[in-house]
N, CA, C and O atoms as a GROMACS GRO file, in nm:
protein
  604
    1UNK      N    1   0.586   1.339   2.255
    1UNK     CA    2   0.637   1.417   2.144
    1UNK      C    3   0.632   1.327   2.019
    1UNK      O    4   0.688   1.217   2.022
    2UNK      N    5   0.579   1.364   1.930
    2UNK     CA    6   0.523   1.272   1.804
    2UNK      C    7   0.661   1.301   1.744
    2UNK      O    8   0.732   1.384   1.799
    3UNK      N    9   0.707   1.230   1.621
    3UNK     CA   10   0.850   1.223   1.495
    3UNK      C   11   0.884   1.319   1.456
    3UNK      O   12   0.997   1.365   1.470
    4UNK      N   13   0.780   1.378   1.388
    4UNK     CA   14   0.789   1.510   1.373
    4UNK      C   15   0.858   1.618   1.422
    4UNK      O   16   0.938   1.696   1.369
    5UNK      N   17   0.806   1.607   1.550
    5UNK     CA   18   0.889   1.736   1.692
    5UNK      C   19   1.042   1.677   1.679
    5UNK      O   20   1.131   1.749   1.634
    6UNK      N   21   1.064   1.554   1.717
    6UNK     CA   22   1.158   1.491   1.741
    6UNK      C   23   1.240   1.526   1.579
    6UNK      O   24   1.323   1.617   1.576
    7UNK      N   25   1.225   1.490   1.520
    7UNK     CA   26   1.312   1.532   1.357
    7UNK      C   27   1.328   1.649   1.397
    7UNK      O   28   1.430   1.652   1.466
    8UNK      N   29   1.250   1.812   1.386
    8UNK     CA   30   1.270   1.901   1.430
    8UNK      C   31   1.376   1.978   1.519
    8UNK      O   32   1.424   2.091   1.502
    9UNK      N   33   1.399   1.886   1.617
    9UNK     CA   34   1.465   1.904   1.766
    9UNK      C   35   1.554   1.848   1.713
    9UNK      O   36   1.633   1.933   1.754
   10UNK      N   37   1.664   1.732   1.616
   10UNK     CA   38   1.726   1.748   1.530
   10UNK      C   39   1.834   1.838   1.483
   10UNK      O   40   1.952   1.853   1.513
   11UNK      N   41   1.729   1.906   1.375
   11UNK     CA   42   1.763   2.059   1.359
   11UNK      C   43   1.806   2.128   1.414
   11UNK      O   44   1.904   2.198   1.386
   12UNK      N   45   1.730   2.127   1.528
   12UNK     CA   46   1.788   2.258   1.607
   12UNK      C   47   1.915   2.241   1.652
   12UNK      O   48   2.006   2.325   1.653
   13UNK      N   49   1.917   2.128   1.689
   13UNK     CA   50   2.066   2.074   1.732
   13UNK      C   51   2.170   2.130   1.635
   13UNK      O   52   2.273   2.196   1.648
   14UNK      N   53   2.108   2.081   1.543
   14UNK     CA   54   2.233   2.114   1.451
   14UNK      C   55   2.236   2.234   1.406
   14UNK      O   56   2.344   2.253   1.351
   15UNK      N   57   2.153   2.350   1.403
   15UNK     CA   58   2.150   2.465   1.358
   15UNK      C   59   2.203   2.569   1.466
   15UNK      O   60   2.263   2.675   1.447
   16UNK      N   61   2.160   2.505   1.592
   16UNK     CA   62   2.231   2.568   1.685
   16UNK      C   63   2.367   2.547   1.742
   16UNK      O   64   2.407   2.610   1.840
   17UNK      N   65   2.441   2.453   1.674
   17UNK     CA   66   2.544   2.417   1.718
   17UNK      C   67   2.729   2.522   1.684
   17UNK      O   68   2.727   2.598   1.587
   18UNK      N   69   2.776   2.519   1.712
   18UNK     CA   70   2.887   2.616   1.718
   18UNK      C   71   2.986   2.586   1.557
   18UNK      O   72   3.027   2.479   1.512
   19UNK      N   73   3.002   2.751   1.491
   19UNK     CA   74   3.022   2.661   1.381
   19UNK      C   75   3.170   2.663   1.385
   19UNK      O   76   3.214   2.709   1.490
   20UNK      N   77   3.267   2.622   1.290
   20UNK     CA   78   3.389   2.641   1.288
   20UNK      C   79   3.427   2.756   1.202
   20UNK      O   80   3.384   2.785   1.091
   21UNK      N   81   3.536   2.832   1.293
   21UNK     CA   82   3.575   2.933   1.205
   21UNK      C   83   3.612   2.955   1.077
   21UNK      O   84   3.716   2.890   1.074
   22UNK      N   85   3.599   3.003   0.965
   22UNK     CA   86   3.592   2.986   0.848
   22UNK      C   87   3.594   2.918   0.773
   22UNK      O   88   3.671   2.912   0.677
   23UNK      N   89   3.482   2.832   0.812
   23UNK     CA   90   3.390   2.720   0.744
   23UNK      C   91   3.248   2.741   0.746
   23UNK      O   92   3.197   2.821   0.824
   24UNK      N   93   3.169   2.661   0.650
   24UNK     CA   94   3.030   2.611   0.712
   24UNK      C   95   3.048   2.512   0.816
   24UNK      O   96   2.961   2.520   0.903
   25UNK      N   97   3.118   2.440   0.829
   25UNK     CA   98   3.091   2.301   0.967
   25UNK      C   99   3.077   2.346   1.033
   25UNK      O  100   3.111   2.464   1.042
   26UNK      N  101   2.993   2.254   1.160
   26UNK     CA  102   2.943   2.272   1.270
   26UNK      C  103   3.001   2.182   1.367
   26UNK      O  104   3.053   2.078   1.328
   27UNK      N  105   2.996   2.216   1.511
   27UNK     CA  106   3.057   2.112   1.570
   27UNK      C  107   2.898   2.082   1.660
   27UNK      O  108   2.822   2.155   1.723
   28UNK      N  109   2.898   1.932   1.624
   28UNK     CA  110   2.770   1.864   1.705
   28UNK      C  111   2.806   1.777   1.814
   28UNK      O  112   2.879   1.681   1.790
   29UNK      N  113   2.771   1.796   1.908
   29UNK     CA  114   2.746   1.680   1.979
   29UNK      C  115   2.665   1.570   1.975
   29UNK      O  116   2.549   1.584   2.014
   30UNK      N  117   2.704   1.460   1.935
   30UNK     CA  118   2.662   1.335   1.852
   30UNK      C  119   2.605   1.284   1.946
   30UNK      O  120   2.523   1.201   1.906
   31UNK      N  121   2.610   1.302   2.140
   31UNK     CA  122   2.522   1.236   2.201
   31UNK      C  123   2.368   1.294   2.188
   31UNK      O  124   2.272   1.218   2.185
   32UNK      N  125   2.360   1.405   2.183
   32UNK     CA  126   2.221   1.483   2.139
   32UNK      C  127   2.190   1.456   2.069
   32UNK      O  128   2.069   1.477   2.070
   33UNK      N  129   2.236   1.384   1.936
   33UNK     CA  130   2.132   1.361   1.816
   33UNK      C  131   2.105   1.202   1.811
   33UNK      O  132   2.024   1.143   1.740
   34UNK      N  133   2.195   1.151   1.904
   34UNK     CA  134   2.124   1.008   1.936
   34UNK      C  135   2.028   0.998   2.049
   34UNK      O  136   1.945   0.909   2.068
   35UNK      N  137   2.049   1.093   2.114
   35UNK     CA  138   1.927   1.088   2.200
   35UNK      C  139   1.798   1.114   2.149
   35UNK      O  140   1.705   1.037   2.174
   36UNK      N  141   1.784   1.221   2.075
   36UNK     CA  142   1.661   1.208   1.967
   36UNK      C  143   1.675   1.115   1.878
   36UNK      O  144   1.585   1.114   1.793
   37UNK      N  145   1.745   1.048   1.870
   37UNK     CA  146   1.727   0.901   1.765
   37UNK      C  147   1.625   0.820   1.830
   37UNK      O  148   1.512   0.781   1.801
   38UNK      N  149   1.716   0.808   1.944
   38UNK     CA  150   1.643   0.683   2.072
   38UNK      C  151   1.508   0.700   2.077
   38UNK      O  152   1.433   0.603   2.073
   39UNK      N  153   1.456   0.841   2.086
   39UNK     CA  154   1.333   0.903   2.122
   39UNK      C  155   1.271   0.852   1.963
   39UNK      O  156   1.190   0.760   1.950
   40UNK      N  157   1.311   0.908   1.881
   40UNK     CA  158   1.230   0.819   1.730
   40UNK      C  159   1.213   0.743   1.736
   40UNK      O  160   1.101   0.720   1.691
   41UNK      N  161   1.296   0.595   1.801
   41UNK     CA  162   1.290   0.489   1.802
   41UNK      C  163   1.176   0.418   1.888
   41UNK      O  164   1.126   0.308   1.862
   42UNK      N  165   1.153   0.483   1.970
   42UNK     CA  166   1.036   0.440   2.062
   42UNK      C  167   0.951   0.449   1.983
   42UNK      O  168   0.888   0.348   1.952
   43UNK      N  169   0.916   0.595   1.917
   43UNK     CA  170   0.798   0.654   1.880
   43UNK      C  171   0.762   0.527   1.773
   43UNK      O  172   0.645   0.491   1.768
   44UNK      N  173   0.841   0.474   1.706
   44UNK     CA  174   0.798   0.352   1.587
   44UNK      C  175   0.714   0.237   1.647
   44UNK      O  176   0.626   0.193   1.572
   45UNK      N  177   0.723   0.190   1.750
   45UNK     CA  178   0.664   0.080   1.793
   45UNK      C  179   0.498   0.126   1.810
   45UNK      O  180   0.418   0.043   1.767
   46UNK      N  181   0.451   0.233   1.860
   46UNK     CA  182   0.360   0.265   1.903
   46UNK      C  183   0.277   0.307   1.786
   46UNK      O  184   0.155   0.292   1.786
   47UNK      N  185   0.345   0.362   1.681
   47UNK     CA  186   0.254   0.383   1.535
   47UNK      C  187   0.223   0.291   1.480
   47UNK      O  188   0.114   0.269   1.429
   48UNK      N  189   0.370   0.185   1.485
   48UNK     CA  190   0.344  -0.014   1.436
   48UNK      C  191   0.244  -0.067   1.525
   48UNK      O  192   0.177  -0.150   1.464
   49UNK      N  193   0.195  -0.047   1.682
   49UNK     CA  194   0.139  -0.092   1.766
   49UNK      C  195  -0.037  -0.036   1.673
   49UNK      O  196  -0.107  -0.114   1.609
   50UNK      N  197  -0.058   0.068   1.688
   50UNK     CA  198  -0.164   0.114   1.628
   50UNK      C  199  -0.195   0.096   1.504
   50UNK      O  200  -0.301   0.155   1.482
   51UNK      N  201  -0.148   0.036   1.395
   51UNK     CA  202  -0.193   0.004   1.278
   51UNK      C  203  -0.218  -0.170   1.275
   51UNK      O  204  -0.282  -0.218   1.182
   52UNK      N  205  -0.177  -0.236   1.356
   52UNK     CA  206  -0.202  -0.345   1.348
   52UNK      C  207  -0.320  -0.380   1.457
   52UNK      O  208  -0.395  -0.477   1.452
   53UNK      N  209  -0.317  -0.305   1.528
   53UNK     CA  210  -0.431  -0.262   1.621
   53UNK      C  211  -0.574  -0.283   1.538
   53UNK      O  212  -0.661  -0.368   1.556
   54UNK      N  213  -0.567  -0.170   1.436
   54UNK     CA  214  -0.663  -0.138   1.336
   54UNK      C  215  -0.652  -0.280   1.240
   54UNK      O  216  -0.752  -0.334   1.192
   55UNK      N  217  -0.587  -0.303   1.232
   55UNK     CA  218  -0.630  -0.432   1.087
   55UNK      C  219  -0.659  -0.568   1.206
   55UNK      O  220  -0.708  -0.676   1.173
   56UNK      N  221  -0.618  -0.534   1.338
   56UNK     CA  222  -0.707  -0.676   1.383
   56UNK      C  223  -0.844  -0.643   1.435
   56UNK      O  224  -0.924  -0.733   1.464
   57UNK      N  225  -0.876  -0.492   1.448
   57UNK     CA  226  -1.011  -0.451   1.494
   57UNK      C  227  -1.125  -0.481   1.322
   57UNK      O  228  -1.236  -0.531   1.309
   58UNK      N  229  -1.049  -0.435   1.241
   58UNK     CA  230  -1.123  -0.495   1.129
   58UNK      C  231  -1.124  -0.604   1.060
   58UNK      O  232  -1.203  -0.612   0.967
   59UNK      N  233  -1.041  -0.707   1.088
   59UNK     CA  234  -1.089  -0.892   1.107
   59UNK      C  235  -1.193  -0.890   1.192
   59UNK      O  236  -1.295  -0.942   1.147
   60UNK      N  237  -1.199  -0.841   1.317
   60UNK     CA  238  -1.280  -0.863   1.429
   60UNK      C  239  -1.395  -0.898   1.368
   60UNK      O  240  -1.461  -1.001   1.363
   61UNK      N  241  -1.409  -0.707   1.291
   61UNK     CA  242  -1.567  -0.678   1.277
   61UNK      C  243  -1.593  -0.779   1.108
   61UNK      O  244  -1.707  -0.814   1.078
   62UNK      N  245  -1.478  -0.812   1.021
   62UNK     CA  246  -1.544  -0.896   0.914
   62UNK      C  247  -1.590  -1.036   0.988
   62UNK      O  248  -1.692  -1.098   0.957
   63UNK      N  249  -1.506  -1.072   1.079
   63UNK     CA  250  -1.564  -1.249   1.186
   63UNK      C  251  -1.719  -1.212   1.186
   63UNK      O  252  -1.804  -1.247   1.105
   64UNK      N  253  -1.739  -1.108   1.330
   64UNK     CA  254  -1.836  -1.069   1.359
   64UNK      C  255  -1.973  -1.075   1.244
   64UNK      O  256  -2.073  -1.146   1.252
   65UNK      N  257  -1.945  -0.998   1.160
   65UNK     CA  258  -2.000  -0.986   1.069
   65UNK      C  259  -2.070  -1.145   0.975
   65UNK      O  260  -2.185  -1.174   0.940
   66UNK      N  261  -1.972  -1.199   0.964
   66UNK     CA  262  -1.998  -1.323   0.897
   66UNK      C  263  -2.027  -1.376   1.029
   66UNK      O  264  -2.139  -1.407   0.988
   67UNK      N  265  -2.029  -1.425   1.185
   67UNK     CA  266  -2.133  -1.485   1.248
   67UNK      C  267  -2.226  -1.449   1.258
   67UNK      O  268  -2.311  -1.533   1.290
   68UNK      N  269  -2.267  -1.327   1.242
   68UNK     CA  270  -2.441  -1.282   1.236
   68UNK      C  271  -2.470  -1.316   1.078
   68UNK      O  272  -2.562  -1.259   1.018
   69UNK      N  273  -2.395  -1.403   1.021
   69UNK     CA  274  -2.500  -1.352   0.907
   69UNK      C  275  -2.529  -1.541   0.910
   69UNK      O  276  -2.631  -1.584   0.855
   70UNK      N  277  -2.444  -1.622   0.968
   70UNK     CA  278  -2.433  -1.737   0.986
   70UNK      C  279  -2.548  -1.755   1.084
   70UNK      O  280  -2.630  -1.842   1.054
   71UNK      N  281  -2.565  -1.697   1.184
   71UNK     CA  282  -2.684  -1.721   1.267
   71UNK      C  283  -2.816  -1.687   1.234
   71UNK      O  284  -2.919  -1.736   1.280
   72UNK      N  285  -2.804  -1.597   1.148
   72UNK     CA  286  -2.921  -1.544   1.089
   72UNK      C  287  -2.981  -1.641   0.989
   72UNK      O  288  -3.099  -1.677   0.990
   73UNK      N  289  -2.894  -1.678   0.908
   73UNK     CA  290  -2.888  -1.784   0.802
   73UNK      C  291  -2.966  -1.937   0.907
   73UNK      O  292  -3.076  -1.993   0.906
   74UNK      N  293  -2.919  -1.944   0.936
   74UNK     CA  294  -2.946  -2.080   1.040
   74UNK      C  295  -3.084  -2.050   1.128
   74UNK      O  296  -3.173  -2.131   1.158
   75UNK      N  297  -3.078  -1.949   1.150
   75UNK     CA  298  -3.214  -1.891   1.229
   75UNK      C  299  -3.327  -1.899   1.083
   75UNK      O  300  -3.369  -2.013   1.062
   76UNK      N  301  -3.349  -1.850   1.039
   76UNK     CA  302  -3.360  -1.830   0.902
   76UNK      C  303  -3.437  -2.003   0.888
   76UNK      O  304  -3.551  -2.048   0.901
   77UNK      N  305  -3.317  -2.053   0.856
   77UNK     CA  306  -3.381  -2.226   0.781
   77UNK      C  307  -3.417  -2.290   0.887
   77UNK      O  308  -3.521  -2.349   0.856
   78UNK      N  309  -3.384  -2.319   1.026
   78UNK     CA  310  -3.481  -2.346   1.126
   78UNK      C  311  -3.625  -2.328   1.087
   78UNK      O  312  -3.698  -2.423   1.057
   79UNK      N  313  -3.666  -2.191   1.089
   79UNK     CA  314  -3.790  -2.148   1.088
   79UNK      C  315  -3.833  -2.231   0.945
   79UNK      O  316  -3.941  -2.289   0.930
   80UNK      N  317  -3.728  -2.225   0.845
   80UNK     CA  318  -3.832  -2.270   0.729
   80UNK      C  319  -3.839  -2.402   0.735
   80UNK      O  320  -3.952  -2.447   0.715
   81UNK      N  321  -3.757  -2.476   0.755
   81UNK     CA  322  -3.816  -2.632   0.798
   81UNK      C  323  -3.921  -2.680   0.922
   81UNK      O  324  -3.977  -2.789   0.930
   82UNK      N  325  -3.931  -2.575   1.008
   82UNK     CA  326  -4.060  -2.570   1.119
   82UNK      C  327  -4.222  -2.552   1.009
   82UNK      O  328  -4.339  -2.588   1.023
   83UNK      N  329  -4.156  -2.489   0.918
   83UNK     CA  330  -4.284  -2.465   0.860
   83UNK      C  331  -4.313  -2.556   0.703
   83UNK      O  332  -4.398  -2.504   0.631
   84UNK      N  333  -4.256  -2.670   0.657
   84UNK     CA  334  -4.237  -2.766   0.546
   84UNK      C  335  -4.369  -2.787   0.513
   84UNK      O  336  -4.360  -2.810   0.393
   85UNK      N  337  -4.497  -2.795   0.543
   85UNK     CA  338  -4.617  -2.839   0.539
   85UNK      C  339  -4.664  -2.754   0.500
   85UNK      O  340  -4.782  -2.772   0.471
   86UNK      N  341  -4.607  -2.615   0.474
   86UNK     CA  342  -4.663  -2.488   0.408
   86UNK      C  343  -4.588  -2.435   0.299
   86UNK      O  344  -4.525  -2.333   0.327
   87UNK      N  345  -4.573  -2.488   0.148
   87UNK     CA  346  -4.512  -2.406   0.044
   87UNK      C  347  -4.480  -2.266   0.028
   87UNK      O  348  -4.370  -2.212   0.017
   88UNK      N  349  -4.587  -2.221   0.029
   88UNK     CA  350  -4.576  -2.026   0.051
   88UNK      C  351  -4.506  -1.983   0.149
   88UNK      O  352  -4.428  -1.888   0.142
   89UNK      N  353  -4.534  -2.069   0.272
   89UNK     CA  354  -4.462  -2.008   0.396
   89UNK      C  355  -4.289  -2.057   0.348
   89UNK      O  356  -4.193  -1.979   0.352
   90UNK      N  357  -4.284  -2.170   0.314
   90UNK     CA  358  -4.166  -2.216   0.290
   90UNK      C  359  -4.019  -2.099   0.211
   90UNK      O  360  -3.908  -2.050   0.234
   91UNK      N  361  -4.135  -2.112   0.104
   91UNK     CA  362  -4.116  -2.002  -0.066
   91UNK      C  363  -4.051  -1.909   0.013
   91UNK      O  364  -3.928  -1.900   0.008
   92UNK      N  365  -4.148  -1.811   0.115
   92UNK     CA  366  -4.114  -1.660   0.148
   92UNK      C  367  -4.037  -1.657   0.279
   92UNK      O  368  -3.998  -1.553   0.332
   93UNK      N  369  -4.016  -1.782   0.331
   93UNK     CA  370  -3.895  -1.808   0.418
   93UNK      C  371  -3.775  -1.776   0.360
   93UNK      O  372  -3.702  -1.682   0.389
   94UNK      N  373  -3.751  -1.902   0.232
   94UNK     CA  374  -3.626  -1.875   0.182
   94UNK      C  375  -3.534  -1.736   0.132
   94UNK      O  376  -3.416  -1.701   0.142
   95UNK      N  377  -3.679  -1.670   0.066
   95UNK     CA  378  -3.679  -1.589   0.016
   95UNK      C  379  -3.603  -1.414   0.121
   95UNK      O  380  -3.523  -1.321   0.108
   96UNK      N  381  -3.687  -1.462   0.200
   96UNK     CA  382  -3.637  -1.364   0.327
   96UNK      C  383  -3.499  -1.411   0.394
   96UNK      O  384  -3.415  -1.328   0.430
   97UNK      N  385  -3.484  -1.528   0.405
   97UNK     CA  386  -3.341  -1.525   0.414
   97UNK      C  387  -3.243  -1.515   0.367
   97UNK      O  388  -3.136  -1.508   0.428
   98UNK      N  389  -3.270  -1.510   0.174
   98UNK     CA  390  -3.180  -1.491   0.116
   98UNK      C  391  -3.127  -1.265   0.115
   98UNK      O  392  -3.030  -1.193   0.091
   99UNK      N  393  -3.264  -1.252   0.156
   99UNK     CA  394  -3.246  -1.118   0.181
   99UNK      C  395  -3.166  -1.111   0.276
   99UNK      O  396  -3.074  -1.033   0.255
  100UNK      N  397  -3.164  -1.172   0.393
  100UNK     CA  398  -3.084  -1.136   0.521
  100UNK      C  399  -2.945  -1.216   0.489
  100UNK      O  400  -2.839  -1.178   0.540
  101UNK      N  401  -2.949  -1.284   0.436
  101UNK     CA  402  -2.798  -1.302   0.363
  101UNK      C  403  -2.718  -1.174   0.288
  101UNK      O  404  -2.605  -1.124   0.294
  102UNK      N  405  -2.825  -1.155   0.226
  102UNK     CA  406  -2.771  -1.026   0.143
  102UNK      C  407  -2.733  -0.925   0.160
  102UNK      O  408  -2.648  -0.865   0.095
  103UNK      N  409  -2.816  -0.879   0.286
  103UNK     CA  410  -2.784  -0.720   0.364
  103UNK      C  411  -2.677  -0.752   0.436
  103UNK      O  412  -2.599  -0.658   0.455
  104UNK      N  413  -2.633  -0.915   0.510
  104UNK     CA  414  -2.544  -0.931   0.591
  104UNK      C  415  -2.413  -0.906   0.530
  104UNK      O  416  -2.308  -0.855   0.567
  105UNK      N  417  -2.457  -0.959   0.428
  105UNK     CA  418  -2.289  -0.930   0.319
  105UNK      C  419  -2.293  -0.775   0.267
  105UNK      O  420  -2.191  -0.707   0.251
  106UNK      N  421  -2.414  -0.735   0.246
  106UNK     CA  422  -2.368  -0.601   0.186
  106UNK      C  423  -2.253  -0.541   0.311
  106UNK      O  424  -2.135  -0.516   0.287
  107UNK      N  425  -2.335  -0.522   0.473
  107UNK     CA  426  -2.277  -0.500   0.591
  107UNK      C  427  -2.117  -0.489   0.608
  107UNK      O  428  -2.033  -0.407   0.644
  108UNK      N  429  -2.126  -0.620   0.561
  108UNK     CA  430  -1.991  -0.689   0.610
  108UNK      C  431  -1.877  -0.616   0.469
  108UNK      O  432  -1.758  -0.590   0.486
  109UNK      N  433  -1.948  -0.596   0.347
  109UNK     CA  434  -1.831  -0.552   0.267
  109UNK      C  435  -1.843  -0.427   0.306
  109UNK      O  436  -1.734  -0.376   0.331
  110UNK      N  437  -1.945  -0.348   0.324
  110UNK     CA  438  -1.883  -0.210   0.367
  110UNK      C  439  -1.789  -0.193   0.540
  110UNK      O  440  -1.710  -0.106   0.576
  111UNK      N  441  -1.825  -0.277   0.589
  111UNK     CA  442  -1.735  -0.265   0.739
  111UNK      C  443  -1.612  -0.296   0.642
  111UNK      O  444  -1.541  -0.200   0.612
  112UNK      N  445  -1.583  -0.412   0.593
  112UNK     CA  446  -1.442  -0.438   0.546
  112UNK      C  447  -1.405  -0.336   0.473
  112UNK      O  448  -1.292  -0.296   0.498
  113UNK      N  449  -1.503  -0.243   0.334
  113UNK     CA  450  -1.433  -0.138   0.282
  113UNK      C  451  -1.375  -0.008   0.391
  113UNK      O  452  -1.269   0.053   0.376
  114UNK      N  453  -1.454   0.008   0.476
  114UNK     CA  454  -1.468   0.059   0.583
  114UNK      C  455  -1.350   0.105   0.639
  114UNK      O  456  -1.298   0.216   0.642
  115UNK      N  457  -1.300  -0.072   0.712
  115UNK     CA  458  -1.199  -0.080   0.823
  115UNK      C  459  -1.099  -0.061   0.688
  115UNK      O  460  -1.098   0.060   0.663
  116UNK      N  461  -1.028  -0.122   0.608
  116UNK     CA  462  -0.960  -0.118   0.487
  116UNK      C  463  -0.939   0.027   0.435
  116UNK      O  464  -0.840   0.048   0.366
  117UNK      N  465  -1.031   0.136   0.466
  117UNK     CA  466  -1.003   0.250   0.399
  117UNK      C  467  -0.903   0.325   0.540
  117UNK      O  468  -0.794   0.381   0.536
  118UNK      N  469  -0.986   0.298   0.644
  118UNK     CA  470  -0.903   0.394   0.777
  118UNK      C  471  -0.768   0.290   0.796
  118UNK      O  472  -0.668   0.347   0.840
  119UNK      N  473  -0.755   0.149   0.769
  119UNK     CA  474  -0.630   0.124   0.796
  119UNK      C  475  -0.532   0.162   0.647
  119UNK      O  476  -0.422   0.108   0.657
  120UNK      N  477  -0.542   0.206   0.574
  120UNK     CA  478  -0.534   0.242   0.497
  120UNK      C  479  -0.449   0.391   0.446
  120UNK      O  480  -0.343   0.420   0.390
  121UNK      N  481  -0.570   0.464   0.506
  121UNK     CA  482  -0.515   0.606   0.596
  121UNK      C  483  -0.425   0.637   0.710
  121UNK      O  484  -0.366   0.745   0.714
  122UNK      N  485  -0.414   0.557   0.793
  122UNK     CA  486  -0.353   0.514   0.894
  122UNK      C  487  -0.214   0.515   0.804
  122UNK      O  488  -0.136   0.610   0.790
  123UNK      N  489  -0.206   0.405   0.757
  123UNK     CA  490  -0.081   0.339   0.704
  123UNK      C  491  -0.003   0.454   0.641
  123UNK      O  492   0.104   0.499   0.684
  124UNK      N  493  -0.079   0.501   0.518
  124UNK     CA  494  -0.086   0.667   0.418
  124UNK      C  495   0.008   0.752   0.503
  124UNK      O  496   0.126   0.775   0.474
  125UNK      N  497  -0.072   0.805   0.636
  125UNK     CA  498  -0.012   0.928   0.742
  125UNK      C  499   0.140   0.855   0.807
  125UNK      O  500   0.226   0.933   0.850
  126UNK      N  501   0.167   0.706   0.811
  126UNK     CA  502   0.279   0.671   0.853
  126UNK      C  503   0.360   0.663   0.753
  126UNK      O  504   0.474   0.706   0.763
  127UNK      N  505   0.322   0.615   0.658
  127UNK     CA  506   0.458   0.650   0.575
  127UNK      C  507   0.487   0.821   0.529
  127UNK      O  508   0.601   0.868   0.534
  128UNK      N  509   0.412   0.874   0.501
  128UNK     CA  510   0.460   1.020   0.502
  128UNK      C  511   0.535   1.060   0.612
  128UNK      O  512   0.646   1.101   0.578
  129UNK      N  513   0.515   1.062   0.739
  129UNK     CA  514   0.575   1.104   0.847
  129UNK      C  515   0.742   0.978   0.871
  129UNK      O  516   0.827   0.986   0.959
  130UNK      N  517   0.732   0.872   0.750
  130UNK     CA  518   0.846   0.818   0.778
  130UNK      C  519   0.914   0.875   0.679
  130UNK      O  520   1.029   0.895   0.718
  131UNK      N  521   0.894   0.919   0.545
  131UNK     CA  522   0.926   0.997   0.446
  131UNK      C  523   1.013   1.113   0.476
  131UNK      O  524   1.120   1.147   0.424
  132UNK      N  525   0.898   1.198   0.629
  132UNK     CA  526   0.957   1.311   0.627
  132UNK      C  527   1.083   1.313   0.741
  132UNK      O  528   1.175   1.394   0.731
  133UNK      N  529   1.073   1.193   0.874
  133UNK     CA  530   1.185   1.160   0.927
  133UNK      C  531   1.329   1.146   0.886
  133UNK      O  532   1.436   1.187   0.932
  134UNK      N  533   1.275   1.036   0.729
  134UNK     CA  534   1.429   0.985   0.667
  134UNK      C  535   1.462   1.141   0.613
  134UNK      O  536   1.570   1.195   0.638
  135UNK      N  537   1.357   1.205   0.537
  135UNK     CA  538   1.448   1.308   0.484
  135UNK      C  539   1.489   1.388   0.577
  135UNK      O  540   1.608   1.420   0.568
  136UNK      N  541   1.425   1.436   0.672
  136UNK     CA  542   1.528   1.501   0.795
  136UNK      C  543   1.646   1.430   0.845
  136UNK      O  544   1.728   1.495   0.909
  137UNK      N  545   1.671   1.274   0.819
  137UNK     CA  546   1.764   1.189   0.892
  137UNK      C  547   1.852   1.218   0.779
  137UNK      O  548   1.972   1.218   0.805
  138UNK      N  549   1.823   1.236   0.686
  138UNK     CA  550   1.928   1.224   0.564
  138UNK      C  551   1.993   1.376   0.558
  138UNK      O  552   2.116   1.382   0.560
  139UNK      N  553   1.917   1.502   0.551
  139UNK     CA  554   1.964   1.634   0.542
  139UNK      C  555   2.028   1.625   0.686
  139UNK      O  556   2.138   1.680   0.677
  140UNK      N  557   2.013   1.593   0.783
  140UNK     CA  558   2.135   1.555   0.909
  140UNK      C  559   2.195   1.543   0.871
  140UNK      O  560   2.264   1.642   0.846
  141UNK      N  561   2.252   1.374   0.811
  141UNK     CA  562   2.318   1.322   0.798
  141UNK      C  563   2.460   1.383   0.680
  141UNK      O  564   2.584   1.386   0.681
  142UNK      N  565   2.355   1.420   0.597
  142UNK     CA  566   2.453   1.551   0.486
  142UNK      C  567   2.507   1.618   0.544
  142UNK      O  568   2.629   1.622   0.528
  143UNK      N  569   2.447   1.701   0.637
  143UNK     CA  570   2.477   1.839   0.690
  143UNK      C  571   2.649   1.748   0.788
  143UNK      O  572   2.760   1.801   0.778
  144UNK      N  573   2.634   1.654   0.847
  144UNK     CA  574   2.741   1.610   0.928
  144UNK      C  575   2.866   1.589   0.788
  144UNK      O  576   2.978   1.635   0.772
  145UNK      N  577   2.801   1.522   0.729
  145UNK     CA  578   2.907   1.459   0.627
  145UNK      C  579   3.020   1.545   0.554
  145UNK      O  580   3.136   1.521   0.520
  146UNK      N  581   2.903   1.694   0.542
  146UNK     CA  582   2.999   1.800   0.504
  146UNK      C  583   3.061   1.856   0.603
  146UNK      O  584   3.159   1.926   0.577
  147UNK      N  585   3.033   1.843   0.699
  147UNK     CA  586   3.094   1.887   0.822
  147UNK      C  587   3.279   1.791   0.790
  147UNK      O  588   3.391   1.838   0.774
  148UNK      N  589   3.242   1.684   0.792
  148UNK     CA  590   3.353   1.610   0.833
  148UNK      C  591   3.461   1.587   0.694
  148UNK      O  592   3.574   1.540   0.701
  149UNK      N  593   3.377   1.644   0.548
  149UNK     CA  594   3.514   1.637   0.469
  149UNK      C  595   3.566   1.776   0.426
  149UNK      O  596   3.670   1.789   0.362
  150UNK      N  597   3.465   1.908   0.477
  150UNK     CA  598   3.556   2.029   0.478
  150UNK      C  599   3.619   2.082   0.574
  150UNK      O  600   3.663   2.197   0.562
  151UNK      N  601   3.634   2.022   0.669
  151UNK     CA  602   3.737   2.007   0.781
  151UNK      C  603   3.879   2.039   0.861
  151UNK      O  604   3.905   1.981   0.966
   0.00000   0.00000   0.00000
């Protein structure tokens, strides 16, 4: 059950709860709405678990990224010092590796814009859904408060 449901189920608690006779208050049972607390409380680790998930899957791929471009690079000047006795060959060695430098980095900044935009989004959809928790935790929390000073 995602925060959402759980905020929800909340509500109901409290909307369904018995009201007092000529009042708005309600009488709640406070173990029910900590039990959906508890249940929120889990649910946080596993959204925190998955966003950091994502920002170490996209270090991964910027590492990754910069060792291929390091091997390539190195692969690259190998070949052009195998070939020193040939200028042109030399010339269009470098030349080609500075290309494969180049695409490696273009690569690597779009994986990083990439991973950076979905952890990003990620992050975006968690704070809204923490937005919309607190404000359900808070219109609870009202709804009790008036409970307990018109009494």
């Amino acid at each position: 059950m995602d925060i959402i449901q759980l905020v929800d189920r909340i509500e109901e608690v409290i909307d369904s709860a018995k009201g007092v006779p000529l009042s708005q208050n309600k009488i709640v049972n406070p173990d029910d709405v900590y039990e959906i607390i508890d249940e929120i409380r889990h649910q946080f680790p596993e959204d925190l678990k998955q966003a950091r998930w994502i920002v170490k899957q996209r270090q991964e791929m910027v590492e990754e990224a910069e060792r291929e471009a390091n091997r390539i690079l190195e692969d690259a000047q190998e070949r052009a010092r195998a070939m020193v006795d040939e200028q042109e060959v030399v010339r269009q060695a470098d030349a080609r590796a500075q290309e494969i430098m180049d695409d490696a980095r273009a690569a690597e900044r779009e994986i990083r814009l990439g991973a950076d935009d979905y952890a990003d989004e990620i992050m975006a959809n968690l704070e809204v859904n923490l937005g919309k928790l607190l404000t359900a935790v808070q219109r609870g929390r009202d709804r009790l408060q008036g409970g307990k000073t018109r009494a």
